[in-house]
N, C-alpha and C positions, 0 to 999 in steps of 0.2 A: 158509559153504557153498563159497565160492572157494576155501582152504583143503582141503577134502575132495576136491571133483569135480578142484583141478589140482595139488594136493600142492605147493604153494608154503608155502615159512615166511614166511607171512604171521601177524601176530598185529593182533586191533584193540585201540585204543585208545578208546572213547566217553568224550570230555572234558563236562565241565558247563560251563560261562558261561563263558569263557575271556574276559578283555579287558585290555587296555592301552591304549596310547596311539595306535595306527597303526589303531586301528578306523576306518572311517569312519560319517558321520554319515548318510548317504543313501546310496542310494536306501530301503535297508532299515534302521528306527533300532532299535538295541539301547540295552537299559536303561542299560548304567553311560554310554556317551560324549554319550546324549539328556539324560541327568542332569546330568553336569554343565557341558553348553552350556545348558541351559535355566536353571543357578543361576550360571551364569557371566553370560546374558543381564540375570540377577534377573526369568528368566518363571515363573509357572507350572510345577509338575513333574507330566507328566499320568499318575496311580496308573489304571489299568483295573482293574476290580472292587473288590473288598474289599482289595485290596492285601497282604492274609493270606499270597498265594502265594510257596512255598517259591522261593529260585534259591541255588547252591552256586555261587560264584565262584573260579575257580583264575586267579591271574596269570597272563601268555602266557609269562615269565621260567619261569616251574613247571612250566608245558606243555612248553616246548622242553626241557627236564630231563626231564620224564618222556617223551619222542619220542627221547631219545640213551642214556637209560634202558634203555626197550623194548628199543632198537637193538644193545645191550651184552648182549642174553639171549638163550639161545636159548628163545622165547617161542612157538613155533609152533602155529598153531591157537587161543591164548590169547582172550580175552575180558576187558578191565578198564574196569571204572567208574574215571574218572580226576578226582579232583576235592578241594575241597578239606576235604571230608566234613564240613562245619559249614553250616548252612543260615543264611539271613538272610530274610526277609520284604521284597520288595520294597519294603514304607513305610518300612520298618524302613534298608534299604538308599539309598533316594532320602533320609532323612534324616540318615542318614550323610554324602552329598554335601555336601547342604548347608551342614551343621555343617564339614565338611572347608574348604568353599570360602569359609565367613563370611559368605558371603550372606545377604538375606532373603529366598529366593524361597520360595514357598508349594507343599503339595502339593496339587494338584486332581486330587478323588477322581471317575472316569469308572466311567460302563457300559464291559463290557468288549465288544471289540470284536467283529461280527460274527462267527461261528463258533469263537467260544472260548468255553470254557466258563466258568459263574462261579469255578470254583474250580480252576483248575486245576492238578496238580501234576506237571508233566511236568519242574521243579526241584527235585527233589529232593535233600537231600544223597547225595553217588555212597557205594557202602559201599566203603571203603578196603580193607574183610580182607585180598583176595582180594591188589594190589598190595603192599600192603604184604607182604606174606608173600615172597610172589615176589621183590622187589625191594627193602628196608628200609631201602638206603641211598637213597634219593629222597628219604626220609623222615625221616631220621635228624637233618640239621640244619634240620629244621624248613621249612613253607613262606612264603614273604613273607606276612605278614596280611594281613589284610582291610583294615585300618585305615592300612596303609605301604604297600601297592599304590595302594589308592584314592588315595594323598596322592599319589603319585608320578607316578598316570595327572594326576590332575589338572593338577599343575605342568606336565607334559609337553604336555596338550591348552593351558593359559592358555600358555604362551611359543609355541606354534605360531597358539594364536589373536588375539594380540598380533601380529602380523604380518602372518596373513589371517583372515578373517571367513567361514567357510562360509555363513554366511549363511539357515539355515535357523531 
């Protein structure tokens, strides 16, 4: 709408779960940096609902590529789902952690919280087409995994939390 009503080359970018290591832990907890302080702890990893629920994880390394990406086109008016178009199941994901981190921390399966739905799927894999088309060199040599990001946030959050203790 900003785009039309002020004629700016603006284009958006709407990323899916975007994390690394510079997340914080609070005030607000996101999945991947709650996971693995809570298997780093050996607590409990708390699943809300059926844990079924889709989330599409893109490195922040992949984001900042796809934001100089953008920046290199003339993209005006555009609209892309940004992500890394493969879904994971949050059980499916908090068990990944813990297998990454060698812990035994367990997943405890909660009612989902207050005003969320049981099922909800506002994680959805993003549909690449559209980027991809547009932009193919993003693409081309491949995104960091799933499986080499997760190990790398981890490393990253354990040598920061060897030091200090958020404490949460």
């Amino acid at each position: 709408m900003y785009y039309l009503e002020m004629g700016s080359d603006l284009c958006s970018l709407r990323f899916t779960h975007v994390y690394g290591s510079k997340q914080k832990l609070a005030p607000v907890q996101k999945a991947i940096p709650t996971f693995i302080y809570r298997a780093y702890k050996n607590r409990p990893i708390p699943i809300f609902g059926s844990g079924k629920q889709l989330m599409d994880c893109i490195h922040v390394d992949d984001a900042v590529r796809m934001l100089w990406g953008a920046s290199q086109h003339d993209l005006a008016g555009k609209v892309f789902e940004v992500g890394s178009g493969e879904g994971i199941t949050v059980a499916d994901l908090a068990q990944r952690v813990v297998d990454i981190t060698g812990t035994e921390a367990k997943l405890e399966i909660l009612d989902m919280r207050p005003g969320e739905p049981d099922q909800s799927d506002s994680f959805k894999p993003a549909d690449l087409t559209q980027v991809k088309g547009l932009m193919p060199e993003l693409y081309a040599d491949g995104l960091i995994s799933l499986e080499d990001g997760l190990a790398r946030t981890v490393s990253e959050y354990y040598d920061k939390w060897d030091k200090t203790d958020p404490g949460i």
